[in-house]
N, C-alpha and C positions, 0 to 999 in steps of 0.2 A: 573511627567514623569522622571523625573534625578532622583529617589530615586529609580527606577526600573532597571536603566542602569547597573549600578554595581553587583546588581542580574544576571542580563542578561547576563552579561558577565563571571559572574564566572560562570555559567550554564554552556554555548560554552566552555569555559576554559576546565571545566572538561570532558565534553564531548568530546572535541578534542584529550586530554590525553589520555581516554583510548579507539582511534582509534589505527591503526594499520600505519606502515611506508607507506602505499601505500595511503590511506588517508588524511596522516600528507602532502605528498609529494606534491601530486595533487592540494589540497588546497593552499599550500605554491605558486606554482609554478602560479597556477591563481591569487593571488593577488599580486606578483613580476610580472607577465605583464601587470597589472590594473596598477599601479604604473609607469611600464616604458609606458605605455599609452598616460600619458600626457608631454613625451617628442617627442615619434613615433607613425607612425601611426602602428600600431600591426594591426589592422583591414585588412591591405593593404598587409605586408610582410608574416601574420604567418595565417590569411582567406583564405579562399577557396574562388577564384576568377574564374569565370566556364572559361573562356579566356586566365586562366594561368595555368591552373590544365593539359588541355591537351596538346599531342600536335601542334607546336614543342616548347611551353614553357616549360611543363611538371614539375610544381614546385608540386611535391610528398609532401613535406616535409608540406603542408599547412594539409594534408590528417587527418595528427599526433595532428598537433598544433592546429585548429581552434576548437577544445571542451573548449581551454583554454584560449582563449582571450575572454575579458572584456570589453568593451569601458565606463561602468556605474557602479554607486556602487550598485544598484539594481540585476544588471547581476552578483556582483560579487558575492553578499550572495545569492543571489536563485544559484548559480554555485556550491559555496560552502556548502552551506544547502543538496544540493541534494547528492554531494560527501558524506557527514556525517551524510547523511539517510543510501546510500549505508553501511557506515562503522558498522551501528549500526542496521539493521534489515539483510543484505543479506551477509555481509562479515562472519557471524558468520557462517550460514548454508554452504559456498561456498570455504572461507576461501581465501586469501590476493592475491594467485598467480589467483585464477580463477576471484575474482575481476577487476582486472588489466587486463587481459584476455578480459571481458565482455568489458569495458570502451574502450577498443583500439578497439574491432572488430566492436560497436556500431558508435563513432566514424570517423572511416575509409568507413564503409559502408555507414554511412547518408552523406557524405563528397562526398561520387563516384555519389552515386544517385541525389542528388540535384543539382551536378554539369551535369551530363548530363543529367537529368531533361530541365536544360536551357537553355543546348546547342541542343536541341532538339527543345525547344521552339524558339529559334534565328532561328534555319533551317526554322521553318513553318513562322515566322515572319521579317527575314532578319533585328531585329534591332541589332545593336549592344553594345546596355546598357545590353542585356539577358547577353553577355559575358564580359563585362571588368566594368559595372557599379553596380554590383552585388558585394555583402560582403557575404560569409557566415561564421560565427563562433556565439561562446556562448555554455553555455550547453543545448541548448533545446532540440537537438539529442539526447544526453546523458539520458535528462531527459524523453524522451517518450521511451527509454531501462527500466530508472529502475520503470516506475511504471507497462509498461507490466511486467515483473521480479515480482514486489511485486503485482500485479494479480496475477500470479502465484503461490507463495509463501504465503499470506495471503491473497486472496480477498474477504473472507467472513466478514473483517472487517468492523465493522461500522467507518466511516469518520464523515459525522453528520447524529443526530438523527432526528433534524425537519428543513427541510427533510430527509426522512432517504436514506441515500447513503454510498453506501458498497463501497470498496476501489477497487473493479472490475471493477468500472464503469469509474473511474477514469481518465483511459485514454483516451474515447472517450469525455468526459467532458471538460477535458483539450485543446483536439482537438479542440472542437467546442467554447470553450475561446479564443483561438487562431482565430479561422477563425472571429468570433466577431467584436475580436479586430482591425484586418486588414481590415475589411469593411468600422468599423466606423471610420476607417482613424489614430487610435494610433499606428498603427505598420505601418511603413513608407516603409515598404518592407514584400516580402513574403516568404525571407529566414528563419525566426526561424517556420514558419508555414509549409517548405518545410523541413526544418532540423526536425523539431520533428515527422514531420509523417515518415519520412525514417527511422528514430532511433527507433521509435515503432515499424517498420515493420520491420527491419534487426536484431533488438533485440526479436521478437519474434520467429524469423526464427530460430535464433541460437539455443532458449532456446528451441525451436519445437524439432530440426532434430539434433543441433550438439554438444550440451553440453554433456562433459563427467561428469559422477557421479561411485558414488558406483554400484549403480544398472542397469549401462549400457550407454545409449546414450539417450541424447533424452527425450518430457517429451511427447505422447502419450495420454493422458488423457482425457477426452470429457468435463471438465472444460476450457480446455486451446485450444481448439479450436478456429481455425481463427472465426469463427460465431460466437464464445461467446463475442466478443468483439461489435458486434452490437445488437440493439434493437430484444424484440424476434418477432414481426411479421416479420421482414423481415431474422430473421435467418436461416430458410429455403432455401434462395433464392440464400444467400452466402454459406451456405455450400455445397451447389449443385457447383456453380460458384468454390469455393476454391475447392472442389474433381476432377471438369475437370484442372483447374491449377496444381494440384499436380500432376495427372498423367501425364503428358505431362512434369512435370520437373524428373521426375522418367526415363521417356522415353530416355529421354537428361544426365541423369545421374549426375542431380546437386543435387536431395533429393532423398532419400534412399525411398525402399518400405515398407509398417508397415508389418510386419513380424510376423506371430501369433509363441506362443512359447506352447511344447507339453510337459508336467512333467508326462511319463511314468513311475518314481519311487515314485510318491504319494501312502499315504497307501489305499488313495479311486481311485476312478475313475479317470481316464485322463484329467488331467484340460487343462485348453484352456485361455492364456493371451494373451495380446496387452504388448510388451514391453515397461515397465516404464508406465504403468496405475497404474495398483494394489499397488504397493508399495508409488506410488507418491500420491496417494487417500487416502492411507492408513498414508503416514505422514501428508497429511493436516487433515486427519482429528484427530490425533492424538493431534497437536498443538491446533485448534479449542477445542478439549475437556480438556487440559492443563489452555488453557485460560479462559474457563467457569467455570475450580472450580477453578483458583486464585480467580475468582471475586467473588465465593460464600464465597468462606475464607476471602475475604477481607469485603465484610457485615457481616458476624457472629462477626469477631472483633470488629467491626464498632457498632455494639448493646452494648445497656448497661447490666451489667452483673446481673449473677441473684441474688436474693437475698439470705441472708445467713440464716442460721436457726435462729438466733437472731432475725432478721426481721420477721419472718413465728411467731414466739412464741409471740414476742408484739399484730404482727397485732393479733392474737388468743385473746388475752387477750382485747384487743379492742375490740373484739367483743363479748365476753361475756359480757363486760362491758356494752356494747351497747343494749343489749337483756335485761340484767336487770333493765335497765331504765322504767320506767313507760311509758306506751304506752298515756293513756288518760291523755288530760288535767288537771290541778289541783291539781297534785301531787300525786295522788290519788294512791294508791297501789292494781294493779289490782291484785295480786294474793292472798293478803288477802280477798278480796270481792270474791275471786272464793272459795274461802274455808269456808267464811258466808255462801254462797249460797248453798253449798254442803252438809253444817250440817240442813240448813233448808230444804231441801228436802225431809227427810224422813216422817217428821209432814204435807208436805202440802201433801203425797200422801196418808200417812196411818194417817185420823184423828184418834183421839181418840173420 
């Protein structure tokens, strides 16, 4: 075990290297409050506390902070792992400012909702641990953002093969790890169960209706639909369900309407798109077939190489040599006996 640690480490070493300032930052910044940890409670000052968040408390400032406290060393590399997933599959395609972007609005939002999730819960319940006995921080918000993201982004990848599960499924996986865990009693609370479902659903929202890109707003595509994220018998039942939620937030003026687009100066017919499908279907599927012949290039290398004509002219000679051996036992040289036999055929057909 200790001769792999030093591996290990230069591995993170250099992988940390070649993240970006926003990366480098965010990492640093959670394990300098892991740290001061065990002198405050950071759980208490810089968590979202649903009793202190509103008001007439109103401490904002936990909104910002609570993706970045720690209380465990466990919390602190899955915090930091997931930051340095982000650096290294979604910072490239998004780049450093829209990174930073996702994280604060992901965040802030799982931060609003879990908080009045419980102030919600204390109204039907009148206890008052829903409001001031409750912690919420960690990255688990954070983290059910970036694997909807990388659904989005690559979810046709294989995660493992026995079982085989694609990297699409991932999120609702994780969900149901989560709720698991808190059944059988390992998660002492239902805040990183209530943080990560807010942070998948606020970070899908965004990547849905609000993200700006090259080719517009928004990602539209019928892979990334709110149903894809459930089982397919019952995808039916939520897509129905999610098309009356959407129109009613249409109505209210909080999500835009899908807006067909008409290309009158095409040299064929009048085409007809969904904004941000075509091109978004069109990069993943692009990546996908990038990825399928690195792998083929990477087996053809992977073979042994072929042999040279020096090889080809032995093996030949081998086998001449091999033909010319005496087929029957004893030594016996059959092709001279086939040539006895051939000078006495004439005598046994035509006696004299």
């Amino acid at each position: 075990m200790n001769r792999y640690l030093p591996v290990a480490r230069q591995h993170f070493l250099a992988a940390l290297a070649s993240t970006s300032v926003v990366v480098k930052t965010i990492s640093a910044v959670v394990v300098l409050l892991y740290l001061l940890a065990w002198a405050v409670d950071t759980s208490y000052a810089l968590g979202v506390t649903p009793g202190y968040l509103f008001p007439p408390n109103f401490w904002v400032w936990t909104l910002v902070t609570h993706g970045l406290v720690e209380q465990h060393v466990w919390g602190v590399a899955a915090s930091v792992g997931t930051v340095m997933a982000c650096g290294r599959l979604l910072e490239p395609l998004w780049g450093a400012l829209e990174l930073l972007i996702f994280f604060a609005v992901v965040n802030v939002s799982a931060g609003v909702l879990a908080g009045l999730s419980y102030l919600l819960t204390y109204v039907a319940t009148f206890d008052l641990d829903f409001l001031f006995a409750v912690r919420i921080y960690g990255a688990a918000g954070f983290l059910g953002g970036v694997l909807v993201a990388l659904k989005q982004t690559m979810g046709d990848t294989t995660v493992l093969r026995v079982p085989q599960v694609r990297l699409k499924a991932a999120p609702a996986l994780v969900l149901l790890l989560l709720a698991l865990l808190r059944l059988s009693g390992l998660l002492d609370s239902c805040a990183p169960l209530a943080a990560y479902s807010y942070g998948a659903l606020s970070g899908w929202v965004y990547l849905r209706f609000y993200q700006r890109h090259s080719r517009g707003r928004g990602d539209m595509s019928d892979h990334f639909a709110f149903a894809s994220f459930f089982p397919e018998a019952v995808q039916p039942a939520v897509g129905l369900l999610a098309g009356l939620v959407h129109a009613a937030l249409v109505k209210i003026k909080v999500c835009r309407k899908m807006v067909k687009r008409y290309d009158v100066g095409a040299p064929s017919s009048i085409t007809i798109s969904l904004p941000g499908t075509d091109p978004q279907d069109a990069e993943r599927r692009r990546q996908l077939a990038l990825k399928a012949l690195n792998e083929r290039l990477k087996r053809v290398e992977d073979q042994s190489a072929w042999p040279s004509m020096d090889d080809e002219e032995e093996d030949d000679d081998d086998e001449v040599r091999t033909d010319s051996q005496p087929l029957l036992p004893g030594g016996h040289d059959t092709s001279s006996s086939a040539q006895r036999t051939f000078k006495a055929a004439p005598s046994l057909l035509f006696p004299n």
